[in-house]
C-alpha positions as a printed Julia matrix, in Angstrom:
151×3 Matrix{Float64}:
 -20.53   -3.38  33.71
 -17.36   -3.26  31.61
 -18.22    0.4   30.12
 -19.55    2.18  33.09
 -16.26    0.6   35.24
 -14.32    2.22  32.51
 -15.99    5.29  32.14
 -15.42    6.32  35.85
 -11.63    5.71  35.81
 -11.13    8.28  32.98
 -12.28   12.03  33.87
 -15.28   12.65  31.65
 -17.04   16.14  32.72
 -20.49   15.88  33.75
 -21.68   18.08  31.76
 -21.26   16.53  28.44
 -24.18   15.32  26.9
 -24.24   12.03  26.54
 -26.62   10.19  24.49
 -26.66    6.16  24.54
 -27.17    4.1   21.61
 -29.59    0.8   22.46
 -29.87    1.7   25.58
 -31.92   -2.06  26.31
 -33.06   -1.3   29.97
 -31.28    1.47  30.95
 -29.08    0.31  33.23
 -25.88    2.23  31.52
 -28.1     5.95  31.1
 -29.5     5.4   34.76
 -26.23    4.39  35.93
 -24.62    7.65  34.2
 -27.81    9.73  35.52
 -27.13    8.55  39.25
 -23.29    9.62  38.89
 -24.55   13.28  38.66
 -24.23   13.03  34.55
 -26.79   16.19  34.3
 -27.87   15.34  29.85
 -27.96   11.54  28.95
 -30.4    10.62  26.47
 -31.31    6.93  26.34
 -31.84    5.55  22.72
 -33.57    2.48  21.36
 -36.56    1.21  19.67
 -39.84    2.24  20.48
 -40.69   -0.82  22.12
 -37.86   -1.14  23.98
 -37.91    2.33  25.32
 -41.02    1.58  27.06
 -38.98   -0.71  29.29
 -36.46    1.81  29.64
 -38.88    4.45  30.86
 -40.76    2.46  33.79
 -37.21    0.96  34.79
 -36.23    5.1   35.16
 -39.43    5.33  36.6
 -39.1     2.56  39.78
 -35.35    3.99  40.31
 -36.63    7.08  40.79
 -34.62    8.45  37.88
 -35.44   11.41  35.44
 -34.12   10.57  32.16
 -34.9    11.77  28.63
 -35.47    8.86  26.31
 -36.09    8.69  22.22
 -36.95    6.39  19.96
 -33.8     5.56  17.05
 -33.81    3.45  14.56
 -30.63    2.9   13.3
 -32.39    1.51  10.34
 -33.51    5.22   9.79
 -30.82    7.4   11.84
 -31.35   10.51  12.87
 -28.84   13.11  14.17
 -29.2    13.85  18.14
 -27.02   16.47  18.89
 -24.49   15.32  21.55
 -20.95   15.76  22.93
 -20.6    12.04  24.12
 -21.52    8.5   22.54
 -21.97    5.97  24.04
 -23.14    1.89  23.53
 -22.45   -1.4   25.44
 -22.49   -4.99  23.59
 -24.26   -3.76  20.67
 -21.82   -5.52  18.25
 -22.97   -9.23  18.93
 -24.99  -10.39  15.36
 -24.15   -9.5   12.32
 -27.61   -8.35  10.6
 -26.98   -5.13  13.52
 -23.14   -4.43  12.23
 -24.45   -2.04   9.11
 -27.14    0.08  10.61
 -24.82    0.61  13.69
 -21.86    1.83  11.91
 -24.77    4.06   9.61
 -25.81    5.36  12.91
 -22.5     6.75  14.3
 -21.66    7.6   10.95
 -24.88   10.08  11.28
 -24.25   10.69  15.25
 -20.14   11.34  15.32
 -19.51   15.22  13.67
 -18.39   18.09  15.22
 -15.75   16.84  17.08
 -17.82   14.53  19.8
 -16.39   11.2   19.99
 -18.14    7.88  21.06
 -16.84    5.21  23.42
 -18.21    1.45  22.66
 -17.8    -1.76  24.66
 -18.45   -4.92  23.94
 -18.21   -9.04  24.26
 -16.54  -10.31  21.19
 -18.84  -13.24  20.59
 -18.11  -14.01  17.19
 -14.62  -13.06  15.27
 -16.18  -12.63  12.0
 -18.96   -9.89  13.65
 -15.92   -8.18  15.47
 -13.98   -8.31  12.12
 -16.86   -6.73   9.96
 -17.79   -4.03  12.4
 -14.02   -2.63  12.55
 -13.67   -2.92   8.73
 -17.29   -1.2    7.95
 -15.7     1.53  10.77
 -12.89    1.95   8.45
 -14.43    2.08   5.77
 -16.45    4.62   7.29
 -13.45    6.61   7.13
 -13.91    6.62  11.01
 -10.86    5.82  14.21
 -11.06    3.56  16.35
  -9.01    3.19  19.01
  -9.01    0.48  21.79
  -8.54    1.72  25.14
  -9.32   -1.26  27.15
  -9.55   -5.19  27.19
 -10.52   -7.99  29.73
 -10.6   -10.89  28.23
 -13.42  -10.69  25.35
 -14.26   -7.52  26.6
 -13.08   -4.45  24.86
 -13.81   -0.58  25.05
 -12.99    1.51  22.03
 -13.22    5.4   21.1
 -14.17    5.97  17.79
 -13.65    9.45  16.48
């Protein structure tokens, strides 16, 4: 995992709390949990949190979970952002960028990764960060992968 890789070759304190952004699974917010991250929230739809939860559950991992829409966002107060390949389709470019445009204040930042599968997705998810009035910086690249902050 591109993200997680990245995250442990920077010095992140443990802490933070870190909230993930469609979390899918949970392998990235169990991952963090199993580091010794003490606060990571796992985010995603309800259905899909379900998963999340009983894969927590047979790794013998506590971790808080909540349901977000990004259709509806809703701030979750947190120091650290973070997703991984949720920038693949472009119908899920807008209520991303809404979302971190509700989640990112304060001064927390959020680190992304993902695939580029498609130019034109890649293309209208930086512009819509721009526009956004938001940073984005890449920090990393392998390939098609790439991990950005955006502040």
């Amino acid at each position: 995992m591109v993200l997680l890789e990245y995250l442990q070759s920077i010095e992140i304190d443990k802490k933070l709390k870190v909230l993930e952004l469609g979390c899918g699974i949970g392998v990235l917010s169990i991952s963090m949990r199993t580091l010794g991250f003490e606060n990571v929230i796992a985010t995603d739809l309800e259905e899909i949190i379900k998963v999340t939860e009983k894969n927590s559950e047979l790794n013998k991992v506590s971790l808080e979970t909540r349901v977000l829409d990004w259709k509806f966002p809703e701030y979750i107060e947190s120091d650290l952002v973070l997703f991984a390949d949720c920038v693949w389709i472009m119908h899920l470019v807008e209520p991303l960028v809404k979302t971190l445009r509700v989640l990112i204040r304060g001064g927390n930042k959020c680190i992304g990764c993902f695939k580029i599968r498609s130019r034109l997705v890649h293309e209208e998810f930086l512009r819509q960060i721009r526009e956004s009035l938001m940073e984005l910086r890449v920090v990393y690249e392998d390939g098609d992968f790439c991990v950005s902050v955006i502040e």
